[in-house]
N, C-alpha and C positions, 0 to 999 in steps of 0.2 A: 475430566480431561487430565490424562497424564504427564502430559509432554511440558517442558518450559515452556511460557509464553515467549518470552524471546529470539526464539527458534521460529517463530511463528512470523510471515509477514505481513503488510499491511494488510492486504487482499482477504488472505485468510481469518486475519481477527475480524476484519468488516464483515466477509461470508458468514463467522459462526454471531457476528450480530445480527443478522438477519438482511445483509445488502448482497443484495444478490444481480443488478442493475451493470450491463455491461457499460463499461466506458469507454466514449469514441473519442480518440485525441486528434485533437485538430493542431498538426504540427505546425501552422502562422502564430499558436496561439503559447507563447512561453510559458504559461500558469497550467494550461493542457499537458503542454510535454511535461513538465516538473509535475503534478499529479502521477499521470501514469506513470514516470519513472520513480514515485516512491513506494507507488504499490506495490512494487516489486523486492521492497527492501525491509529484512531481517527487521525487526525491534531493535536487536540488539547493535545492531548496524546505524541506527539514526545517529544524526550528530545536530549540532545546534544549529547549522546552517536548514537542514531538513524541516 
């Protein structure tokens, strides 16, 4: 793997570990919604609150 890890986001570092399990968010469910919206962020992007 050539590329930074950090460039990479959550989703993708889970895929190349072998999670490959769609996740269905259930927007009543505040820990749901904060999941699927960190899958979608950079490494390099986490912050302490994440």
């Amino acid at each position: 793997m050539g590329e930074d890890i950090s460039e990479l986001t959550i989703d993708e570092v889970s895929k190349l570990e072998g999670f490959t399990e769609d996740v269905e968010v259930d927007e009543e469910v505040p820990l749901s919604v904060w999941y699927n919206s960190i899958q979608k962020k950079k490494i390099k992007n986490l912050n302490h609150g994440d």
